[in-house]
C-alpha positions in Angstrom: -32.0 23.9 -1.6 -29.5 25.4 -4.3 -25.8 25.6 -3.1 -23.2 27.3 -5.6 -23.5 26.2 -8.7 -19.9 27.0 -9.2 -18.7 24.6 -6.9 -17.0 21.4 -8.2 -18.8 19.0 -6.0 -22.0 16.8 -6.6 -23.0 14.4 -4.4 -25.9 11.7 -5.4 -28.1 9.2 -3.6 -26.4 6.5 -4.9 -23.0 7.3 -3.2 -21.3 8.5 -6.1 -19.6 12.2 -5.7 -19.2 13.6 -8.7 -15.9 16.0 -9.1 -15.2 18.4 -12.0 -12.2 19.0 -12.7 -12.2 21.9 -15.1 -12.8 23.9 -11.6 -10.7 26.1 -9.8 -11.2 24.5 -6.4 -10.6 21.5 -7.8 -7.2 20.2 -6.2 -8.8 21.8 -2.5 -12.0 19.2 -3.2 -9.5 16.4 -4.8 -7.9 16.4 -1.5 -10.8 16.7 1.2 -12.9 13.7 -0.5 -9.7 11.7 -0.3 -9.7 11.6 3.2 -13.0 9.6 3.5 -14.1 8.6 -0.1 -12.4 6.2 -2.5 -11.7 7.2 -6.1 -13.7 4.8 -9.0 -13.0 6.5 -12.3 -11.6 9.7 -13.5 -11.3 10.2 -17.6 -10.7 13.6 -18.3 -13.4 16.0 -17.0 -15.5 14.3 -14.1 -14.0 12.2 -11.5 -16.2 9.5 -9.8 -16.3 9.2 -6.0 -17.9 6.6 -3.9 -18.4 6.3 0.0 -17.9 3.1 1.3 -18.3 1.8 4.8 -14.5 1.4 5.3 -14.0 4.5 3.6 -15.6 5.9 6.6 -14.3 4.0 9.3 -11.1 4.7 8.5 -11.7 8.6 8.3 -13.1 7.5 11.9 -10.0 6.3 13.0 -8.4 8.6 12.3 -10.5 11.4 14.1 -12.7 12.6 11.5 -16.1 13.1 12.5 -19.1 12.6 11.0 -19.7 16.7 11.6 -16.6 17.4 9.4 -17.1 14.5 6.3 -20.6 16.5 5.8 -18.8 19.9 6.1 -16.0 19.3 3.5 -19.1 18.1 1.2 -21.3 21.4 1.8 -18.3 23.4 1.3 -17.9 21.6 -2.3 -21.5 20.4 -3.3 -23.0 22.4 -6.3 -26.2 21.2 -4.9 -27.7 20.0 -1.5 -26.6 16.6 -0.1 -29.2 14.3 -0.6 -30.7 13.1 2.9 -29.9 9.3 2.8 -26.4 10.6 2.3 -26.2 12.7 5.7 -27.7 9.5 7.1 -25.5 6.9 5.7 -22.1 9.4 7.0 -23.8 9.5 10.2 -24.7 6.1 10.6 -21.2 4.5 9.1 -19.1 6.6 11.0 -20.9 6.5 14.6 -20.6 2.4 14.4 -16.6 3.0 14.7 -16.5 2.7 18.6 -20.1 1.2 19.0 -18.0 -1.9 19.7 -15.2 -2.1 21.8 -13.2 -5.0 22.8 -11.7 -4.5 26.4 -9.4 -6.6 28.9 -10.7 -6.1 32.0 -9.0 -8.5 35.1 -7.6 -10.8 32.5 -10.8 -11.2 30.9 -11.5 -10.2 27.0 -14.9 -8.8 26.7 -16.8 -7.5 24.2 -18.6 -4.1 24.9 -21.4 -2.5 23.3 -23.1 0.9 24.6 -26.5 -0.9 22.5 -28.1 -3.7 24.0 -29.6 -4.9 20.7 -26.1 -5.1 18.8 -25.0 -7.1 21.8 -28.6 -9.5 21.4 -28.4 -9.7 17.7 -24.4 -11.0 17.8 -24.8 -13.5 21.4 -28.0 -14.9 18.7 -25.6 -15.1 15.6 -24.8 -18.8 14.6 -22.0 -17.5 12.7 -20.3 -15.7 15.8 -21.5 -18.4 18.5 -18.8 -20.6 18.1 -16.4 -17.4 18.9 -18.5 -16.6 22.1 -18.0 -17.5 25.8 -20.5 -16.1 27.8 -23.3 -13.4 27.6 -22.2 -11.0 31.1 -25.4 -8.7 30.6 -27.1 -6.9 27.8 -24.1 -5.1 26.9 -21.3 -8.0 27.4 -20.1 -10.8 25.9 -17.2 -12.8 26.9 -14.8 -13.6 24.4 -11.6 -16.0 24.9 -8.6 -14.4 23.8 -7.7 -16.9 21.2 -10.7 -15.7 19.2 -10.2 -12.2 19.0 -8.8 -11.4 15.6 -12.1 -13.7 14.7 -14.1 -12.0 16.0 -13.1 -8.9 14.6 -12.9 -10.4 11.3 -17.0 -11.6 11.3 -17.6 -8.8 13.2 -16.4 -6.5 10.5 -18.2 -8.4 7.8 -21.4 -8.6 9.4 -20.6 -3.9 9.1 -19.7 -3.5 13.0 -16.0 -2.7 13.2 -14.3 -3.6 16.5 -12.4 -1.2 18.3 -9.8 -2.6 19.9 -8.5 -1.5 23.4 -7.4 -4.8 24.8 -4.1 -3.7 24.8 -1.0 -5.9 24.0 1.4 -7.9 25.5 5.0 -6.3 25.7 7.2 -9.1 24.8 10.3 -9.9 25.8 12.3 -6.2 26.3 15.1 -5.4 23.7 17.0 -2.2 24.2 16.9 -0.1 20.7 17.8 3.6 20.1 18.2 5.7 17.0 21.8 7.1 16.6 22.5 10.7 16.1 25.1 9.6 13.4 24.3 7.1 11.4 26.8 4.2 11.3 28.0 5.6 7.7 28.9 8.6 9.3 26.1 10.8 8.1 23.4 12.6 10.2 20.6 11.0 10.8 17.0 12.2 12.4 13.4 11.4 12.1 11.5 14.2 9.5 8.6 15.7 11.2 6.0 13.7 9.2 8.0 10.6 10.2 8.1 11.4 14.1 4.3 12.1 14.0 3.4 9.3 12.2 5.6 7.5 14.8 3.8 9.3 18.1 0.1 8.6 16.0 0.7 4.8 16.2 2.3 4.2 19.8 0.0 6.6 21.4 2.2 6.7 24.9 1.7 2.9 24.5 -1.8 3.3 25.3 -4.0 0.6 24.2 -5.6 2.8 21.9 -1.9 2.9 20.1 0.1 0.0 18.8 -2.1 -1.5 15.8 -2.6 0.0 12.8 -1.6 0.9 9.3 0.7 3.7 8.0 0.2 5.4 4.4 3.0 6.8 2.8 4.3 7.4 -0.8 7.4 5.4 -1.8 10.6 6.7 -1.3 9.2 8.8 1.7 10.8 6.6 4.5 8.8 4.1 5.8 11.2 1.6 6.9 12.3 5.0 8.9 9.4 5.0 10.6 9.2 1.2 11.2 12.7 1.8 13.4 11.3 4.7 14.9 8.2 2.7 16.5 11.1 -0.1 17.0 12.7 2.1 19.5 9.2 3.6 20.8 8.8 -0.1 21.7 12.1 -1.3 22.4 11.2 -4.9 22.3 11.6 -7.8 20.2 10.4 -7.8 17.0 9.9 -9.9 13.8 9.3 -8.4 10.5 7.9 -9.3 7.5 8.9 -8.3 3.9 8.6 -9.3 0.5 11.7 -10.8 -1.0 15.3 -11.0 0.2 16.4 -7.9 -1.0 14.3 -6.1 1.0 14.8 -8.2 4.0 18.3 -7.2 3.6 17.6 -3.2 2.9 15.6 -4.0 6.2 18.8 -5.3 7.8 21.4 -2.5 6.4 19.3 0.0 7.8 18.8 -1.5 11.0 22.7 -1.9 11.5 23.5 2.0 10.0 21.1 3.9 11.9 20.2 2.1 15.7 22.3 0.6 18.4 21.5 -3.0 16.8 24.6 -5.0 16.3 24.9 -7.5 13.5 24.6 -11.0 16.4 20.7 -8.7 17.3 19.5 -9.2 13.5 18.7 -11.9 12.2 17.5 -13.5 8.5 14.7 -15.8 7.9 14.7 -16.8 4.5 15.1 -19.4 2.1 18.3 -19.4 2.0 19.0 -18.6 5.9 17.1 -19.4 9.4 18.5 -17.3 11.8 16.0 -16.4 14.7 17.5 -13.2 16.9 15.6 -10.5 18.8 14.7 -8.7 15.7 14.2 -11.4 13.2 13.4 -9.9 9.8 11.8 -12.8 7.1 9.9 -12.8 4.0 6.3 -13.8 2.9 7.4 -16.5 0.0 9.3 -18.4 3.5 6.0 -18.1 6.4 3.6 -19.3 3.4 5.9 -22.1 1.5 4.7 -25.8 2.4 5.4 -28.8 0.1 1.8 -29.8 -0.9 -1.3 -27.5 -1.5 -2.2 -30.1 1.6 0.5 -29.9 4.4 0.5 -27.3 7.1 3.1 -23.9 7.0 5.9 -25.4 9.0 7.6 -21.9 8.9 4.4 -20.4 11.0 6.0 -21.4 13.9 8.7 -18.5 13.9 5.5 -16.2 15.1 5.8 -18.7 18.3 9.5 -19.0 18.3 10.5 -15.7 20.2 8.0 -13.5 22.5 8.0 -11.1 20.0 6.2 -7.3 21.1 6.1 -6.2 17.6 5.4 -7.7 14.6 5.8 -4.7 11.4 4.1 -5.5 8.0 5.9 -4.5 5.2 4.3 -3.4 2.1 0.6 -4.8 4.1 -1.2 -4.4 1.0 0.2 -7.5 -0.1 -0.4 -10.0 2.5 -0.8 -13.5 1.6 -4.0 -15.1 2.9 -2.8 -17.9 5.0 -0.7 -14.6 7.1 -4.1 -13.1 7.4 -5.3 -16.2 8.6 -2.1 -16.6 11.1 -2.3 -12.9 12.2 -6.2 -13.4 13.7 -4.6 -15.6 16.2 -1.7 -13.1 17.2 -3.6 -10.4 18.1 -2.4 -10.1 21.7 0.7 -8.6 19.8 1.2 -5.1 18.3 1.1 -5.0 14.5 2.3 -2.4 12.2 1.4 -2.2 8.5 3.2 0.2 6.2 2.4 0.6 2.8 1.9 3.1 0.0 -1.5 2.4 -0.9 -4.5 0.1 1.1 -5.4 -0.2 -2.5 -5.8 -4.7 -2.9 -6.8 -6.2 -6.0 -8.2 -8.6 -4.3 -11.1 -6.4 -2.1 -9.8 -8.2 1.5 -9.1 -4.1 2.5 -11.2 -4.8 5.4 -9.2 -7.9 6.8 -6.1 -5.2 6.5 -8.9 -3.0 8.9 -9.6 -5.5 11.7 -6.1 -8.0 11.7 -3.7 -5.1 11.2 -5.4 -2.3 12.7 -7.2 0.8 10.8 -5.1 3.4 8.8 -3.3 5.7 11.4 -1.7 7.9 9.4 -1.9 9.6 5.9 0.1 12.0 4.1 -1.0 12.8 0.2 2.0 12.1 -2.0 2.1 15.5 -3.4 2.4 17.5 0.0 5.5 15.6 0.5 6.8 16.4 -3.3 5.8 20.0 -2.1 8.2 20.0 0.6 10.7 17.9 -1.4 10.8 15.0 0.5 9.8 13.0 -2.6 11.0 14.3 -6.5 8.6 15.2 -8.7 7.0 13.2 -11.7 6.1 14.1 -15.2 3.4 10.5 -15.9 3.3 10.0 -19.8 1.2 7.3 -21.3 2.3 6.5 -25.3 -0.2 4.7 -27.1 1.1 2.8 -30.2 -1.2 1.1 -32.7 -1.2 -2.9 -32.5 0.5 -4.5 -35.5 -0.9 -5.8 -38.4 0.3 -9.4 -38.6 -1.3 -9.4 -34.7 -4.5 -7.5 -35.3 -6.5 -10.8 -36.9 -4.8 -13.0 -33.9 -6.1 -10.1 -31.2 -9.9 -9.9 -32.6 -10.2 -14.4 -32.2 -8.4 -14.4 -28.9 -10.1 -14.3 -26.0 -9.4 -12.0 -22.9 -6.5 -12.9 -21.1 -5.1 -13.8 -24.3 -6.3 -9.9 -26.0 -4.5 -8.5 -23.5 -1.4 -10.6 -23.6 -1.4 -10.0 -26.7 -1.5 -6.0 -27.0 0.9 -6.0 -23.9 3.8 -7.7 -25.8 2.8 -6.0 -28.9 6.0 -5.5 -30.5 5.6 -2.0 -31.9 6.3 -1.0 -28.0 9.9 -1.7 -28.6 10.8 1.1 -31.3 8.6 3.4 -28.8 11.4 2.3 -26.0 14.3 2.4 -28.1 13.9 6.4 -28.9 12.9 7.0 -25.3 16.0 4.9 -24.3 17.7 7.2 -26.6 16.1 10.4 -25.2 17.3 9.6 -21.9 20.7 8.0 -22.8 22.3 10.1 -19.7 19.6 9.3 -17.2 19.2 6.1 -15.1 16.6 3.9 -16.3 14.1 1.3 -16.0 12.4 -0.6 -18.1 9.8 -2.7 -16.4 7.1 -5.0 -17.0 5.2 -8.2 -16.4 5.8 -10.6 -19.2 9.8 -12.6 -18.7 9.2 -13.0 -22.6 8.9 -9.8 -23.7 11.7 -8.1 -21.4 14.0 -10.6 -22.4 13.5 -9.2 -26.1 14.1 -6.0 -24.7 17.7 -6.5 -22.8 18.8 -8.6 -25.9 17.7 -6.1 -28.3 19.6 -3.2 -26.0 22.3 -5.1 -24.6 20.8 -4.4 -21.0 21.1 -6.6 -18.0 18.0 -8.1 -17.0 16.5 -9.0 -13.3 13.7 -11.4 -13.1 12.4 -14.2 -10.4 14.8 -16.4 -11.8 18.1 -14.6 -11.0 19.9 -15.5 -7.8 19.8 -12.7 -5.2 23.6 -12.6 -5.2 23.2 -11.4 -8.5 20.4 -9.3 -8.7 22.4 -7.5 -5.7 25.3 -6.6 -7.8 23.0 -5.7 -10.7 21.2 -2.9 -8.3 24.5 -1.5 -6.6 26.0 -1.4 -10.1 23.0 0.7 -11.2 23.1 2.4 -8.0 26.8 3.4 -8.9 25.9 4.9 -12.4 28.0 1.8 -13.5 25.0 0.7 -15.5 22.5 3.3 -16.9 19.6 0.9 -18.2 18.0 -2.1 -16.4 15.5 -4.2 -17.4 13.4 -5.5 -14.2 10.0 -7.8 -14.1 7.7 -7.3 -11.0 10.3 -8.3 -8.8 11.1 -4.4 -8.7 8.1 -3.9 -8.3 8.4 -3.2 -4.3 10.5 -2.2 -1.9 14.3 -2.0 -3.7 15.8 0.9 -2.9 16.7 2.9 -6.3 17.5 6.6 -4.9 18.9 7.7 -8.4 16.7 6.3 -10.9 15.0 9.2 -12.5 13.7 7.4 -15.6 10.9 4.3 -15.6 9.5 2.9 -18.5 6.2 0.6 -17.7 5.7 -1.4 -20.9 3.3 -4.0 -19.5 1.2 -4.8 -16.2 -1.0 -6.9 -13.7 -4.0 -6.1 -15.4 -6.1 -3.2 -13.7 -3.4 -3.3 -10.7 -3.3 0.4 -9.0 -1.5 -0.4 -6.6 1.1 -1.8 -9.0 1.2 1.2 -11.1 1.8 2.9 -7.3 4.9 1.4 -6.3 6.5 1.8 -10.1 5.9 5.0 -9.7 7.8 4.7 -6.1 10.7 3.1 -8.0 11.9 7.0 -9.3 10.4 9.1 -6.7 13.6 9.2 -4.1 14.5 12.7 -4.0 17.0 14.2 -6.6 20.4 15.5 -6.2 19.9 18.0 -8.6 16.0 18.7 -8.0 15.1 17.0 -11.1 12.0 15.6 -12.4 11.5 12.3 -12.8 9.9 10.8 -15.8 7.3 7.8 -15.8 6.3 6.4 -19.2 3.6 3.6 -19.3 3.5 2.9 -23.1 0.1 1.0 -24.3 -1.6 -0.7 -27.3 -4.2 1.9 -28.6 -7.8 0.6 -28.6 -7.1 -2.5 -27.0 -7.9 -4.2 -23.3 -4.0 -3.0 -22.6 -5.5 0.7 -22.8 -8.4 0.0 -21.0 -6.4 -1.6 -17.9 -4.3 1.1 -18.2 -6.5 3.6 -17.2 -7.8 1.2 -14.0 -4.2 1.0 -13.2 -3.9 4.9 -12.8 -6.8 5.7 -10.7 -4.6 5.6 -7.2 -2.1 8.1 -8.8 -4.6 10.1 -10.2 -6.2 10.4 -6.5 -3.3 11.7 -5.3 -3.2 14.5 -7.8 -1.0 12.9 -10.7 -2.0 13.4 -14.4 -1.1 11.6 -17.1 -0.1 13.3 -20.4 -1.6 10.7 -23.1 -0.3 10.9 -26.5 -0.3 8.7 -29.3 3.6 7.8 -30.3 3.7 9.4 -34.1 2.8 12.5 -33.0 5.1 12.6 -29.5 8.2 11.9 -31.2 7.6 14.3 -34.1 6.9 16.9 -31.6 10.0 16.2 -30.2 12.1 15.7 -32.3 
């Protein structure tokens, strides 16, 4: 059957959606296939979809039905939806639920409403092990200590567990927001930030309490983390990714709730203080000294009854966590990150450990209503030098793209954008500790890098925060969760690779609102014809699903139009 033609939609048999987007209702389709449908590829005219299993659970969890997937793509689709596809929608989304775990008189069960899911996992040797007792045809006993397990294999095997089992409220802790923040300055929950807030707690039902949150940088998620805090008023331990966040963490804590400074403590290498809201970081829980020894710092999940344990920046959770967190499952977990987006494909441990995506706001909604600034993305391509074109073409990969990511033509290209934006506050950032130390020394700019002290790197950000220094030169240490509100300027001059979610949180490093409404500028500048541009385009495929586009010029031409 022959929809309308001029629709920007098409939707094949191999899962692929196809989106044009030389179409006027492009941005309207952009936005309904990101709510169940990841992104793959988009070069300039076509955009390549794909639905995925946990694509479709998570529209699933978050309400969507299989009704409404297939309406948004009817409403799109040049053409008719092929069959298998209706199927597939139908079939995916309907298993979200088909499982439920349950406590029922102190007992964990494991529930299906089909008695030949319940036969074909009570005769899996893989899941045995995990298994207590088969009830009836539609139960299976589970002990408690296995239920993050089970969910796990469960998940794998493409039956996500619902989980309903509820939580146990560890030990109570009195927390309330304050009307007036502790630097004198009103403070309240936006209305995106209260209902992601209400979405997660659900009246502290058992359908509420684990799950993940999806929000742009610079959009308050640490907001919302105190908001379920006091939703929960309990004890709580979170996690975070280096000491300067644990301490942004902290200061927020202390200026906006009823916490005093004896309630919060730091877990960290350089302090162990366990209180009732104990707030640590990653590099501390997964540190042991031999590939071979146990995590002695796992025990600070055990050391307090915490009720809540929060998950900063979730899409970066180290693996032995994930392995800890299937154990604590009796506990509520929050997850807040700007992208689900992991390098490393273990999205669907982030599903059944942490709990499926709650809530979802598209980054440019909130630029709309100015909660974030708004962003001009420029990628410059320079060519590669000559004296390293011969060592490029006999090198192998990791080495080619090395090689094109120092490439030392980058640094004239920063210099005149350094120049352009002489007024602004800026960052130059990157992966390689060699080639940003060329950088500061060549500009005279302080530098921040694994290697500096925290002390130190502290005094570098609040002097940049202050205006007292206008350039700063940062490695992936920036990359996530440092609070920058004035930078308006980031210049990305190498990368992880094909990292989006990297490319994400740079981004997130200028996007705090403006003072002045301004625009903030993100350059990403990349060796022409090289693996560098290749990755380059990998590494903008998050931004472009959430309706950025990149301006890509080649550097003679930008600067002579510019100048």
């Amino acid at each position: 059957m022959l929809y309308n033609t001029g629709n920007p939609v098409i939707v094949q048999s191999d899962r692929t959606i196809l989106l044009e987007v030389d179409n006027d209702n492009f941005v309207q389709a952009r936005n309904a296939l990101s709510k169940f449908a990841e992104l793959e590829k988009s070069p300039e005219h076509i955009h390549t979809y794909r639905l995925s299993p946990l694509s479709l659970w998570n529209a699933a969890s978050l309400g969507l039905t299989s009704e409404q997937v297939t309406g948004y793509l009817e409403q799109f689709s040049k053409y008719d939806i092929p069959q298998n596809i209706r199927f597939e929608i139908i079939e995916q989304m309907s298993r979200y639920g088909k499982l439920k775990l349950i406590s029922d008189g102190g007992m964990l069960k494991l529930e299906s409403t089909e008695e030949h899911i319940i036969t074909e996992i009570w005769n899996s040797e893989q899941l045995r092990p995990y298994l207590d007792e088969l009830l009836d045809n539609y139960t299976v006993l589970i002990n408690p200590a296995n239920r993050g397990f089970i969910k796990q294999s469960m998940i794998k095997l493409g039956f996500p567990v619902e989980d309903v089992a509820g939580y146990t409220a560890g030990l109570p802790l009195k927390i309330s927001l304050r009307k007036i923040s502790r630097g004198r300055r009103e403070f309240d929950l936006r209305a995106y930030q209260n209902e992601a807030v209400e979405v997660f707690y659900e009246g502290g039902s058992a359908h509420g309490g684990a799950g993940v949150i999806v929000l742009p940088c610079g959009s308050g998620k640490t907001i919302i983390g105190i908001g379920i805090m006091e939703k929960c008023s309990t004890r709580t331990l979170i996690l975070t990714t280096n000491i300067t966040a644990l301490r942004q963490w902290r200061d927020e804590l202390l200026d906006k709730t009823s916490l005093t400074a004896g309630k919060v403590g730091e877990y960290s290498g350089e302090r162990k203080d366990i209180k009732p809201v104990t707030i640590a970081t990653y590099n501390i829980l997964t540190y042991r000294k031999t590939k071979l020894s146990g995590f002695p710092h796992f025990s600070l999940f055990n050391r307090e009854d915490w009720g809540l344990i929060i998950y900063d920046e979730v899409h970066l959770l180290p693996a032995p966590v994930f392995r800890y967190t299937a154990e604590i499952q009796a506990k509520r977990r929050l997850g807040l990150t700007a992208t689900l987006v992991r390098e490393d494909n273990r999205e669907t441990d982030v599903f059944s450990l942490i709990g499926p995506k709650k809530y979802d706001v598209p980054w440019k909604d909130l630029e709309k209503q100015g909660w974030i600034a708004t962003a001009a993305c420029t990628e410059i391509r320079v060519a590669l030098t000559d004296e390293l074109r011969v060592k490029y073409a006999v090198s192998g990969l990791r080495k080619k793209y090395r090689i094109a990511s120092e490439n030392t033509a980058k640094i004239g290209v920063v210099e005149r954008l350094i120049e352009r934006h002489r007024d602004d506050l800026v960052l130059v950032i990157g992966q390689y500790i060699s080639q940003l130390e060329m950088i500061a020394s060549e500009f005279d700019a302080p530098i921040i890098t694994g290697k500096v002290e925290s002390l130190e790197r502290e005094k570098l950000y609040n002097a940049f925060r202050k205006g007292k220094i206008k350039l700063l030169v940062v490695s992936k240490v920036a990359n996530f969760a440092v609070d920058l509100p004035d930078a308006n300027v980031a210049i990305q001059v190498s990368g992880t690779f094909g990292s989006r979610q990297e490319e994400a949180q740079r981004l997130g490093r200028i996007l705090r609102p403006k003072r002045n409404e301004e625009m903030a500028q993100f350059y990403s500048v990349v060796t022409r014809d090289t693996h560098d541009q290749e990755f380059s385009a990998k590494r903008q495929l998050f931004l472009t699903e959430q309706g950025y586009s990149y301006n890509i010029v080649n550097s003679e031409r930008y600067f002579a139009e510019k100048s």
